[in-house]
ZADO-1210 file (C-alpha; in nm, 4 decimals, padded with zeros to 6 digits):
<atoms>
<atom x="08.5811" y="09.4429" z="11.5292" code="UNK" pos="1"/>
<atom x="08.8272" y="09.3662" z="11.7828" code="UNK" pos="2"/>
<atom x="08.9234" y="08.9922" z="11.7735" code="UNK" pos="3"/>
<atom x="09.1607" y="08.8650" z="11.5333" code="UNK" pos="4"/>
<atom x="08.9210" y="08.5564" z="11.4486" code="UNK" pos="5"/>
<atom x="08.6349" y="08.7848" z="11.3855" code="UNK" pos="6"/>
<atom x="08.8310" y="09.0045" z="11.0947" code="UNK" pos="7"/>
<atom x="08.8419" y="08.7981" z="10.7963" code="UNK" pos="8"/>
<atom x="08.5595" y="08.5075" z="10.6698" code="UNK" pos="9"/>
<atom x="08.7843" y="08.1625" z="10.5888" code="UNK" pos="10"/>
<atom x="08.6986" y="08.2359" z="10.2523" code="UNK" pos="11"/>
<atom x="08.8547" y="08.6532" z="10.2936" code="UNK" pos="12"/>
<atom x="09.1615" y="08.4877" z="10.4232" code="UNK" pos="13"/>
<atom x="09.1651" y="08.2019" z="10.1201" code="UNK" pos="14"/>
<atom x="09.1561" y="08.4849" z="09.8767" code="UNK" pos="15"/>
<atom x="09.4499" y="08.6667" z="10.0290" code="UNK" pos="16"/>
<atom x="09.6483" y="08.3605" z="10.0967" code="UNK" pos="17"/>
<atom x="09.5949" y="08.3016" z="09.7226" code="UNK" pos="18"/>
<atom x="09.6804" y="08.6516" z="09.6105" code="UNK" pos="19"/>
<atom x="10.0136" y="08.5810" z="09.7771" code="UNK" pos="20"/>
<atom x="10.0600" y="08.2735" z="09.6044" code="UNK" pos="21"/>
<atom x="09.9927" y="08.4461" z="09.2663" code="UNK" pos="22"/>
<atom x="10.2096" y="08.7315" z="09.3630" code="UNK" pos="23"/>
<atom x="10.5022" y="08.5243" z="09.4603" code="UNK" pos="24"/>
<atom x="10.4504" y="08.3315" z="09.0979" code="UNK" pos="25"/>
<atom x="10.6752" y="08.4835" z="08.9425" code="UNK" pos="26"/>
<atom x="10.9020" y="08.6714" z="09.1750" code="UNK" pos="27"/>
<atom x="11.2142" y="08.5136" z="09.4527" code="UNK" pos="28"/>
<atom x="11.0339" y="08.7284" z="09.7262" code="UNK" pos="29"/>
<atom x="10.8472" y="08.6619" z="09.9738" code="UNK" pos="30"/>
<atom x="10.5010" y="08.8166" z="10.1247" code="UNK" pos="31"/>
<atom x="10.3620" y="08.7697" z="10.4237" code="UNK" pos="32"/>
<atom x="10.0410" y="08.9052" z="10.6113" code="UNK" pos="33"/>
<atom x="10.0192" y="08.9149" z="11.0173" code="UNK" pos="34"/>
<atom x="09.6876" y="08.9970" z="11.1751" code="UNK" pos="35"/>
<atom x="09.6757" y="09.0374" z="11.5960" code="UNK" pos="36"/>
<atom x="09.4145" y="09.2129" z="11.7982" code="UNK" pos="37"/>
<atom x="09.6414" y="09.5145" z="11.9402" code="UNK" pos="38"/>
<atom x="09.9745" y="09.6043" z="12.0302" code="UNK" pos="39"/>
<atom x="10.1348" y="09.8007" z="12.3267" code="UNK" pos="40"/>
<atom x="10.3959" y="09.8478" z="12.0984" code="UNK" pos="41"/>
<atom x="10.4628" y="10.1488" z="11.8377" code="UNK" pos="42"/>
<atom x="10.2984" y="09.9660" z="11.5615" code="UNK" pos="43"/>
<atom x="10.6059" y="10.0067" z="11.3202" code="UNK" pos="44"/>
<atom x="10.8188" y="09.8833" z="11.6137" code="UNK" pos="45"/>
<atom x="10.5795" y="09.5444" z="11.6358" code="UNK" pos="46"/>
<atom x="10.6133" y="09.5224" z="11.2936" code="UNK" pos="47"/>
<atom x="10.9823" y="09.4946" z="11.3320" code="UNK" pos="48"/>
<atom x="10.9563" y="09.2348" z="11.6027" code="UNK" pos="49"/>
<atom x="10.6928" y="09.0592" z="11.4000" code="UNK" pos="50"/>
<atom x="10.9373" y="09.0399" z="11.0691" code="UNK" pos="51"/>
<atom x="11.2135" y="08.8805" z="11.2699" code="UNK" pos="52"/>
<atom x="10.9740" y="08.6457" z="11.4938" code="UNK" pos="53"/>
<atom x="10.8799" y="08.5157" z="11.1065" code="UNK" pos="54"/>
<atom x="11.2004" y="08.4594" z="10.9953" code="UNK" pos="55"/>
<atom x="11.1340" y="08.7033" z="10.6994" code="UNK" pos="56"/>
<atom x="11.4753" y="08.8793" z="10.7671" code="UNK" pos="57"/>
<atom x="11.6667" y="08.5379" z="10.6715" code="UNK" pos="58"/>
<atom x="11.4992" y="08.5410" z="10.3186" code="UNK" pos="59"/>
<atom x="11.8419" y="08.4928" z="10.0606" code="UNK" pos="60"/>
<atom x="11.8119" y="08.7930" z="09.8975" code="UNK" pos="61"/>
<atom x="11.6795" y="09.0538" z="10.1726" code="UNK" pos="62"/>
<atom x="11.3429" y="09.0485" z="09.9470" code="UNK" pos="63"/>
<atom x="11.0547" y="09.0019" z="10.2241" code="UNK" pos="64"/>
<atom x="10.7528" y="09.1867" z="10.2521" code="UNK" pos="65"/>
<atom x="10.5215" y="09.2264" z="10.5904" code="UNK" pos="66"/>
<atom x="10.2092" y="09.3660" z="10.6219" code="UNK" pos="67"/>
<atom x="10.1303" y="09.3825" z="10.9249" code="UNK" pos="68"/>
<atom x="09.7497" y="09.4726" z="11.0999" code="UNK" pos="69"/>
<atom x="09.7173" y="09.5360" z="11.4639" code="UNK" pos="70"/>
<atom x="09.2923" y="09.5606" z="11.4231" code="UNK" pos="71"/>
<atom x="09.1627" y="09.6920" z="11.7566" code="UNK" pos="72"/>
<atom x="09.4088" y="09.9813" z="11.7458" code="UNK" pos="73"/>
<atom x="09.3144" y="10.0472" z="11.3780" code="UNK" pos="74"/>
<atom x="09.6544" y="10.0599" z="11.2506" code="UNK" pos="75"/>
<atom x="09.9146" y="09.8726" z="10.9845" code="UNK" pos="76"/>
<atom x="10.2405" y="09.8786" z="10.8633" code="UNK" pos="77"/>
<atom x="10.3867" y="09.7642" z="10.5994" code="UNK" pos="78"/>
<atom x="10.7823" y="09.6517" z="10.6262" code="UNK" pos="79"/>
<atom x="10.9927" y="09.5621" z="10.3556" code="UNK" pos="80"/>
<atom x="11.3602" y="09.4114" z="10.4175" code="UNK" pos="81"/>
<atom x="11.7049" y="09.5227" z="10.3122" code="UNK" pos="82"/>
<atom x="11.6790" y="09.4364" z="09.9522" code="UNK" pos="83"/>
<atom x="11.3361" y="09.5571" z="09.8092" code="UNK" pos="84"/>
<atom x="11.3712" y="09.8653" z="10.0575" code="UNK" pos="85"/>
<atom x="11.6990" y="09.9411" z="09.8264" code="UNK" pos="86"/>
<atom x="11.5141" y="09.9299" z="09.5119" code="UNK" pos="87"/>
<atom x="11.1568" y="09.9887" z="09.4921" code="UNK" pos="88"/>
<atom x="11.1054" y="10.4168" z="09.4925" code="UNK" pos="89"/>
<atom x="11.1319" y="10.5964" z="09.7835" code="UNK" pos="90"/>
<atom x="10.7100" y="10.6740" z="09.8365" code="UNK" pos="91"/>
<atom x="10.6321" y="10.3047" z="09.7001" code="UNK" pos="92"/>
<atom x="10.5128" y="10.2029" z="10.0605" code="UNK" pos="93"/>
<atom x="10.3642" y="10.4778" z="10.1397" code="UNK" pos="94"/>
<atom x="10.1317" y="10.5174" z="09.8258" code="UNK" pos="95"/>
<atom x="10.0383" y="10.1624" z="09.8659" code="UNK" pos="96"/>
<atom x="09.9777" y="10.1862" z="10.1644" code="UNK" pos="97"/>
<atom x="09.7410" y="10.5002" z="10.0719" code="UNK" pos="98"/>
<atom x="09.5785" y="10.2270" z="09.8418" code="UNK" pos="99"/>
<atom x="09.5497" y="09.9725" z="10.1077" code="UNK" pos="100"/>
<atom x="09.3906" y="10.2621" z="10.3607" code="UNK" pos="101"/>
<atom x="09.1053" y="10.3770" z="10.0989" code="UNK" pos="102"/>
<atom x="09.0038" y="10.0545" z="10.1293" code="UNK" pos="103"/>
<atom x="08.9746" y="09.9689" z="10.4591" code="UNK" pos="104"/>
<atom x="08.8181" y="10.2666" z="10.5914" code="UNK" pos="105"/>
<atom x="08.5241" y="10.1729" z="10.3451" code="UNK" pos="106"/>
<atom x="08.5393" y="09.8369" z="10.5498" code="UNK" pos="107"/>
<atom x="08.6594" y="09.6623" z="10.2471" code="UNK" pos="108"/>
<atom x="08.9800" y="09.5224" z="10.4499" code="UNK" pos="109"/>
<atom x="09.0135" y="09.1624" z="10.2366" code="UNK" pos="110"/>
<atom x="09.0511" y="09.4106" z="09.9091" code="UNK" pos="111"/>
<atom x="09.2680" y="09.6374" z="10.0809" code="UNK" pos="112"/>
<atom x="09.5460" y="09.3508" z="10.1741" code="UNK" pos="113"/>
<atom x="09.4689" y="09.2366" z="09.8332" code="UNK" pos="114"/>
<atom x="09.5808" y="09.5639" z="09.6470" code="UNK" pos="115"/>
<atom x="09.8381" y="09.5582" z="09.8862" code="UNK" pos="116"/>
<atom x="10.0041" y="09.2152" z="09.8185" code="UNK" pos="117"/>
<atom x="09.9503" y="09.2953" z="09.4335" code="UNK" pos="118"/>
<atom x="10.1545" y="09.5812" z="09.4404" code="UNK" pos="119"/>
<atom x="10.4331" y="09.4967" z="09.6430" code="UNK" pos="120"/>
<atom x="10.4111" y="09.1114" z="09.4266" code="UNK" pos="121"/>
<atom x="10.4382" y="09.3795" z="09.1004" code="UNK" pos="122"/>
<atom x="10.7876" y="09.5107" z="09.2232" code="UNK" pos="123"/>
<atom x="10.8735" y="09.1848" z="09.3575" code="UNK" pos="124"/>
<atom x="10.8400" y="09.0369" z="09.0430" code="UNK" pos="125"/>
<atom x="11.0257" y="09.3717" z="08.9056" code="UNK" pos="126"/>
<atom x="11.3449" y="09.3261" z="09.0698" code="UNK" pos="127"/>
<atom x="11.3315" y="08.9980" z="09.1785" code="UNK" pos="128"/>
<atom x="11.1947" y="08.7592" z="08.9072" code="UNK" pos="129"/>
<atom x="11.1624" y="08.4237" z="08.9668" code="UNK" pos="130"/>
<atom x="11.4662" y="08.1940" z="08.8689" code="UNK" pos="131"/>
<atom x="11.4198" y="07.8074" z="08.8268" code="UNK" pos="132"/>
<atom x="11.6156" y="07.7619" z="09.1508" code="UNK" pos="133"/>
<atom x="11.3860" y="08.0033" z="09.3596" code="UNK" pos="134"/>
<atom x="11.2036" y="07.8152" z="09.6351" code="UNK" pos="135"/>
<atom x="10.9289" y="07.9369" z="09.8815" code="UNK" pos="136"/>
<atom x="11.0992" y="08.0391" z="10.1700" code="UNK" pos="137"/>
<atom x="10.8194" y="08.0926" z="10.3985" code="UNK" pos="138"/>
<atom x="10.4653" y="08.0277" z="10.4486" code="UNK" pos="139"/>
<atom x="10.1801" y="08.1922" z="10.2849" code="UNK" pos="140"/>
<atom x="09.9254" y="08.1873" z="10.5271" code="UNK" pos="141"/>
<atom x="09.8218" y="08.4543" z="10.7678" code="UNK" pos="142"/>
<atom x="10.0138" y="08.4649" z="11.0914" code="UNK" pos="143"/>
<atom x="09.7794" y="08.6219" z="11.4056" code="UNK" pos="144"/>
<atom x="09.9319" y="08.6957" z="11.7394" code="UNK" pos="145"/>
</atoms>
C-alpha cells in the first residue's frame, strides 16, 4: 500500500479520530496521528519536523503526543514533547510502540494506532488529568503529507 489515501477506509480513520477524542476526555494532552506516503528523511527526524509543522510543541504544558507513519517506507515513530517525555517510564514508547508493531505487521494498522492512542491517552490522563479550564489545543483529525 503505498498512497496515503489508500491506507485507512473513512470509517478506519473515524474510529481513530474518535479514539483520540476519548483519549483526550479526560486528560490536558494532546494526540495527534500524521500519515504521508514516504520520507527522505530519518523517520524520527520527520517526525520532529512534523511535531513542530503541527504546532504540537506550543501545547501549555509540553504534553503532546505524535504518531507519526511514513507507509511506503514501512516505518513510524512515535514523539512525545518535553513534558510527558519527563514523566511517563523510560521504555513506555518503546513497548507501545512494540504493541502498535504486532499489529500492523498482521495488517491490522487501524487497531495498531488504536492501542497506540489508548496507551499514550492512559498516561496522559495519568499525569495530566483534565482540569475544567483545559481546552483542545489542536485538532484531532489525521494530518497526511
Amino acid at each position: 500500500m503505498s498512497k496515503v489515501e489508500d491506507f485507512l477506509t473513512k470509517e478506519e480513520e473515524q474510529a481513530i479520530v474518535e479514539a483520540i477524542r476519548m483519549a483526550e476526555k479526560e486528560t490536558s494532552g494532546e494526540i495527534r496521528v500524521h500519515i504521508e506516503k514516504t520520507t527522505s528523511k530519518a523517520p524520527y527526524d520527520r517526525a520532529l519536523e512534523v511535531f513542530h509543522n503541527l504546532g504540537m510543541d506550543a501545547t501549555e504544558l509540553k504534553n503532546g503526543v505524535l504518531i507519526y507513519l511514513a507507509v511506503k517506507d514501512h516505518n513510524f515513530v512515535i514523539c512525545g514533547d518535553k513534558g510527558i517525555n519527563e514523566v511517563v517510564p523510560s521504555d513506555f514508547w518503546d513497548c507501545t510502540k512494540d504493541v502498535m508493531a504486532a499489529q500492523f505487521k498482521t495488517g491490522n494498522f487501524k487497531q495498531g494506532l488504536i492501542d497506540g492512542i489508548t496507551r499514550a491517552g492512559e498516561q496522559l490522563q495519568k499525569y495530566f488529568p483534565f482540569h475544567e479550564s483545559d481546552k483542545n489545543e489542536l485538532s484531532n483529525e489525521i494530518s497526511k503529507g
